[in-house]
C-alpha positions in Angstrom: -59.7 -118.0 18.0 -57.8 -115.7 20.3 -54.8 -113.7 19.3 -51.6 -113.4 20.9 -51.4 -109.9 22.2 -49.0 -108.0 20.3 -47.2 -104.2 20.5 -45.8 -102.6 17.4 -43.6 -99.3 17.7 -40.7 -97.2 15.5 -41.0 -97.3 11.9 -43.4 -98.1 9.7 -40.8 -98.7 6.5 -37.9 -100.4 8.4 -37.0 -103.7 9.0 -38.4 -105.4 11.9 -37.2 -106.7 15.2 -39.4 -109.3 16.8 -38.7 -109.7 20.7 -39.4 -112.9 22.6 -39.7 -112.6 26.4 -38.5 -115.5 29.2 -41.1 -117.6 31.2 -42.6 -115.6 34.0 -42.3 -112.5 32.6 -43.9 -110.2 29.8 -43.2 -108.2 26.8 -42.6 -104.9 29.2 -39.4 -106.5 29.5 -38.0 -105.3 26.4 -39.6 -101.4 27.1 -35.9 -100.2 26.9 -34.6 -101.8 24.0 -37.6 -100.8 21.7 -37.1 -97.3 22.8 -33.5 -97.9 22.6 -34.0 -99.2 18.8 -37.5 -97.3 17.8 -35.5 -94.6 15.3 -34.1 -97.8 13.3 -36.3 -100.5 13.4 -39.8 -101.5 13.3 -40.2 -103.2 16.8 -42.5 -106.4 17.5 -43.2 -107.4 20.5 -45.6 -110.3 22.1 -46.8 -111.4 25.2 -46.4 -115.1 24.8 -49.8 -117.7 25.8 -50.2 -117.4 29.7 -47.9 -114.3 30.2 -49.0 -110.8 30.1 -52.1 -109.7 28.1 -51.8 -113.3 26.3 -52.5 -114.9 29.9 -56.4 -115.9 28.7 -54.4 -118.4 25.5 -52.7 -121.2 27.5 -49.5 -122.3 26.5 -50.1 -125.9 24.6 -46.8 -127.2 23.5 -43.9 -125.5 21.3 -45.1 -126.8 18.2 -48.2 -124.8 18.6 -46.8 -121.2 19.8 -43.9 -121.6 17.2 -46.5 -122.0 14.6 -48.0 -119.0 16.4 -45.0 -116.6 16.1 -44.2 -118.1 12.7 -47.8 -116.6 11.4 -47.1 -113.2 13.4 -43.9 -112.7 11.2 -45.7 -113.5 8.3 -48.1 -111.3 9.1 -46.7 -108.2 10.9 -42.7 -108.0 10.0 -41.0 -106.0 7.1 -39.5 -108.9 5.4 -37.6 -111.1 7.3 -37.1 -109.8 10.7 -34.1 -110.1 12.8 -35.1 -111.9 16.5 -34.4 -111.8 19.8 -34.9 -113.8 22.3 -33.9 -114.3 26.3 -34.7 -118.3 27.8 -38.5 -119.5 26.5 -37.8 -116.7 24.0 -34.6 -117.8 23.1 -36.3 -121.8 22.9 -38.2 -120.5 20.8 -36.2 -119.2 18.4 -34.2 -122.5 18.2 -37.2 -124.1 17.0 -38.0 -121.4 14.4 -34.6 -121.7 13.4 -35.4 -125.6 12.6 -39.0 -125.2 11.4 -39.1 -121.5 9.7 -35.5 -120.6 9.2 -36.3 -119.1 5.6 -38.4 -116.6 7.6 -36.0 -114.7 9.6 -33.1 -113.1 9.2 -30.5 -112.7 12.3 -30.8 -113.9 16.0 -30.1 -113.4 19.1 -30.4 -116.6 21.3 -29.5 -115.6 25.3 -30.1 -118.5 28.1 -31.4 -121.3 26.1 -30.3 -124.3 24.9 -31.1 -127.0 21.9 -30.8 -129.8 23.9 -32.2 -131.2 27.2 -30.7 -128.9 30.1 -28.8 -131.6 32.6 -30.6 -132.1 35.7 -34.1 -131.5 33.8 -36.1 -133.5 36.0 -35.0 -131.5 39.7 -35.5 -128.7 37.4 -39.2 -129.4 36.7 -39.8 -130.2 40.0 -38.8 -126.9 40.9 -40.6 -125.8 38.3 -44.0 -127.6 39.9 -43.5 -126.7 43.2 -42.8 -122.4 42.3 -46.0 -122.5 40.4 -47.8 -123.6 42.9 -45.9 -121.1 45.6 -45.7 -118.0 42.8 -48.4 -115.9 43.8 -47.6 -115.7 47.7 -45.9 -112.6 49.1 -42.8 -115.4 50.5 -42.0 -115.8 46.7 -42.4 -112.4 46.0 -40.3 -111.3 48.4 -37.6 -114.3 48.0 -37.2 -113.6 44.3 -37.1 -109.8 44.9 -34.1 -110.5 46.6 -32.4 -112.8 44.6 -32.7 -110.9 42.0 -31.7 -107.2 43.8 -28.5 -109.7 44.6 -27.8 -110.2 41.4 -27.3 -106.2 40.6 -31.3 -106.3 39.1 -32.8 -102.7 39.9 -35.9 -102.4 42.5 -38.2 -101.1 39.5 -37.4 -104.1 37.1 -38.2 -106.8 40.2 -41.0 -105.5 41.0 -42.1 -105.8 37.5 -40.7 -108.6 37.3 -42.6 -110.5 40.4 -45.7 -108.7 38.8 -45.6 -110.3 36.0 -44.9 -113.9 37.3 -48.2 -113.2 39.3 -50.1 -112.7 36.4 -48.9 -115.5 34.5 -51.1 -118.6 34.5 -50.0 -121.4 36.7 -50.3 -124.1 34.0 -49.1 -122.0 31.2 -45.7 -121.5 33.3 -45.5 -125.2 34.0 -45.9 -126.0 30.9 -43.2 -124.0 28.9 -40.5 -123.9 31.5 -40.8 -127.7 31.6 -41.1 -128.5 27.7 -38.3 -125.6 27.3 -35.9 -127.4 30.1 -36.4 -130.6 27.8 -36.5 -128.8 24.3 -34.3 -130.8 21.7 -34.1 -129.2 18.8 -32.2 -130.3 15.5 -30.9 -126.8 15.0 -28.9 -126.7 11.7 -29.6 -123.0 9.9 -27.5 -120.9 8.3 -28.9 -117.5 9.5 -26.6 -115.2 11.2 -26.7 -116.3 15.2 -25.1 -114.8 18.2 -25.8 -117.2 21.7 -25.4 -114.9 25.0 -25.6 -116.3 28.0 -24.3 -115.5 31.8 -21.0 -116.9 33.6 -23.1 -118.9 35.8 -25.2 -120.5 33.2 -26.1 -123.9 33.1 -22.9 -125.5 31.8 -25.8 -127.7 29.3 -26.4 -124.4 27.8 -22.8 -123.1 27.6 -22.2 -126.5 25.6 -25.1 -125.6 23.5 -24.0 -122.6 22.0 -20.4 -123.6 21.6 -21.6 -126.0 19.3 -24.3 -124.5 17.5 -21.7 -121.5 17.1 -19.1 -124.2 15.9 -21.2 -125.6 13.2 -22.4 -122.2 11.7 -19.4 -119.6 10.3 -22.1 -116.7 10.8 -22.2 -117.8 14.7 -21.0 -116.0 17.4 -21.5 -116.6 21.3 -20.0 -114.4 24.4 -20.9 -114.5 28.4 -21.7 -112.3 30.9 -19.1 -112.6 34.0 -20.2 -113.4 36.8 -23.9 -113.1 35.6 -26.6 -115.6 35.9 -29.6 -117.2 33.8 -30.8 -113.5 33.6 -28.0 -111.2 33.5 -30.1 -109.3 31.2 -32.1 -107.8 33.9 -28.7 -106.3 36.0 -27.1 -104.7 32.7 -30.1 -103.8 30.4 -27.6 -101.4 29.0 -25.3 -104.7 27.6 -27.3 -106.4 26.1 -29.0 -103.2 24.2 -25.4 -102.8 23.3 -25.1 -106.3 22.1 -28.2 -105.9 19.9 -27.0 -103.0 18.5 -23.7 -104.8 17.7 -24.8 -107.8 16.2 -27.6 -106.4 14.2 -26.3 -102.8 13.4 -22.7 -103.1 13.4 -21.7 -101.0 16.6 -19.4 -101.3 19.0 -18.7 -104.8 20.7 -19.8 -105.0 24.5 -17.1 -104.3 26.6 -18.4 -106.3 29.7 -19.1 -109.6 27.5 -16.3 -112.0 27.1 -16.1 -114.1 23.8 -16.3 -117.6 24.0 -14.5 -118.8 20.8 
């Protein structure tokens, strides 16, 4: 059977930080905060099935992949790792957190909710037709500047758009749609902070104001004026906001508290 592709880096007798990338993209994605973290933490990251070096695994269902990452942990982390996650990545965390909370310790949930998102079915759609259209140079250059709009650097678009090229057309079908209609009976008691831009779907806002109601070790800020992936235009945040929530450091001066 093939394996997930999978990048190890910092140190070897550390506890471990396991980094789950969004749909379209890749595990490069998180280059800054493994470097960022590499003197603290023994880093994990994984190309998820159809994304990245995984692209030749397609992506089944989440049952499947979280029974996937479930078995990487087991087999890779220091103990129980801390996780974080941005969209599919943070999905997928939501359903660890229901199937294998005993295996992790602290997450970090960005963009991603544990019930169906509100317009779902426009969404997938969407979802249909962009797979379809994802590897012409119109999409390229239409999400290029969407995201250059949205204060994302040229370098990280240009990965970015790369890396939605080189994911598989079914695979991306196939997890944005089941992650747009993810429902999740998410109750855990693991330390949790749920990020997520201003401009958010207001599904997911709801979300995390009630998973971080029914847990006292919850958390949950936005980004103002951000969108789905404010990650990409302040790379430097949401490092920050790891280093907060899982080292102690100083709070994010740019994200506003929602409780």
């Amino acid at each position: 059977m093939a394996q997930l592709f999978i990048e190890e880096s910092g140190q070897e007798n550390k506890k471990s930080v396991v980094f789950l990338h969004a749909s379209g993209s890749s595990s490069k994605m998180w280059r800054y905060h493994t470097a960022a973290l590499k003197n603290d933490f023994h880093c994990v990251i994984i190309d998820l099935p159809g994304h990245g070096n995984s692209r030749n695994i397609e992506w089944t269902d989440f049952d499947d992949v979280t029974e996937e990452i479930a078995g990487i942990i087991r087999d890779k982390a220091h103990g129980k790792p801390h996780l974080v996650g941005l969209s599919l990545g943070g999905s997928l965390i939501l359903t660890l957190l229901e199937k294998h909370a005993d295996l992790v310790d602290k997450v970090i949930v960005d963009g991603a909710a544990h019930q169906p998102i509100k317009g779902s079915r426009v969404i997938i759609a969407m979802v249909y037709l962009m797979s379809l259209l994802k590897d012409t140079t119109f999409i390229a250059k239409l999400m290029a500047k969407m995201m250059q709009e949205n204060g994302v650097s040229k370098e990280e678009c240009q990965l970015f758009v790369a890396d939605l090229q080189r994911t598989t057309k079914k695979s991306f079908r196939r997890a944005m749609s089941q992650a747009n209609m993810l429902k999740v009976n998410a109750t855990f008691d693991n330390p949790a902070f749920f990020a997520s831009g201003e401009k958010e779907s207001e599904t997911i806002h709801q979300s995390h104001q009630m998973l971080a109601h029914r847990n006292t070790q919850s958390d949950c800020a936005y980004y103002p004026g951000g969108s789905h992936a404010w990650l990409f235009s302040d790379i430097a945040s949401h490092i920050q906001l790891v280093k907060y929530f899982l080292q102690g450091g100083d709070f994010p001066e740019k994200l506003h508290r929602t409780q």
